[in-house]
N, C-alpha and C positions, 0 to 999 in steps of 0.2 A: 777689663771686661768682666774679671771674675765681681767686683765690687756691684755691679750693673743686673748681675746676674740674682746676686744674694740679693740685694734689695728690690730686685723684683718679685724673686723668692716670696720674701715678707710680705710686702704688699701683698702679691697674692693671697698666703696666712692671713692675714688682715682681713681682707677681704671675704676670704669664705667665713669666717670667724663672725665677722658682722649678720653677712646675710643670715647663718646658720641662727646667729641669737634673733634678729627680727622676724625670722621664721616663725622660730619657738614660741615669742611674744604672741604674735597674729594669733598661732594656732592657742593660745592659752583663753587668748581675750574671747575667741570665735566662743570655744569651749563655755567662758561665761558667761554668753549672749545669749546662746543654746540655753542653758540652764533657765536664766532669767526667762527667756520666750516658753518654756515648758510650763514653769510657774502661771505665768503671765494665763494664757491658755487654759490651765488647770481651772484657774477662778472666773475662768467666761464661761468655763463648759459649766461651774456651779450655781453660776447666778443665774444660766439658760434655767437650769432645772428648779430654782429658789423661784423664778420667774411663773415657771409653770403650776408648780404649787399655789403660789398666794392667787394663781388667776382661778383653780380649781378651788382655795379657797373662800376668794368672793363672790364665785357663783354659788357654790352652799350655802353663806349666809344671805344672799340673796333669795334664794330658795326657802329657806325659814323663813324670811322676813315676809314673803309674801304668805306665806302660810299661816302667819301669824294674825295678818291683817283678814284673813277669811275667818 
């Protein structure tokens, strides 16, 4: 019985041992996802504003151009 015992013991060590490592994994991978998605986000919210620009800058040269034709 005691034999039955011990290697239940382990297994169970084993066991939490596992999960506690694929925990860890998850939460690392999560971590670089997060990161990646912040990036990712940062350069949308730039291009929004890159966007806005060149649109306020072809309506100025729009505005010369007809300016130029009077």
């Amino acid at each position: 019985m005691t034999d039955t015992v011990i290697v239940a013991i382990i297994s169970l060590l084993g066991t939490l041992l596992g999960s506690f490592g694929g925990t860890q994994l998850v939460k690392y991978r999560i971590e670089q996802l997060e990161k990646k998605v912040e990036k990712h986000n940062s350069i949308v919210e730039k291009t929004y504003i890159l966007e806005e620009k060149v649109k306020v800058a072809n309506h100025r040269i729009e505005d010369l151009e007809r300016k130029g034709e009077e």
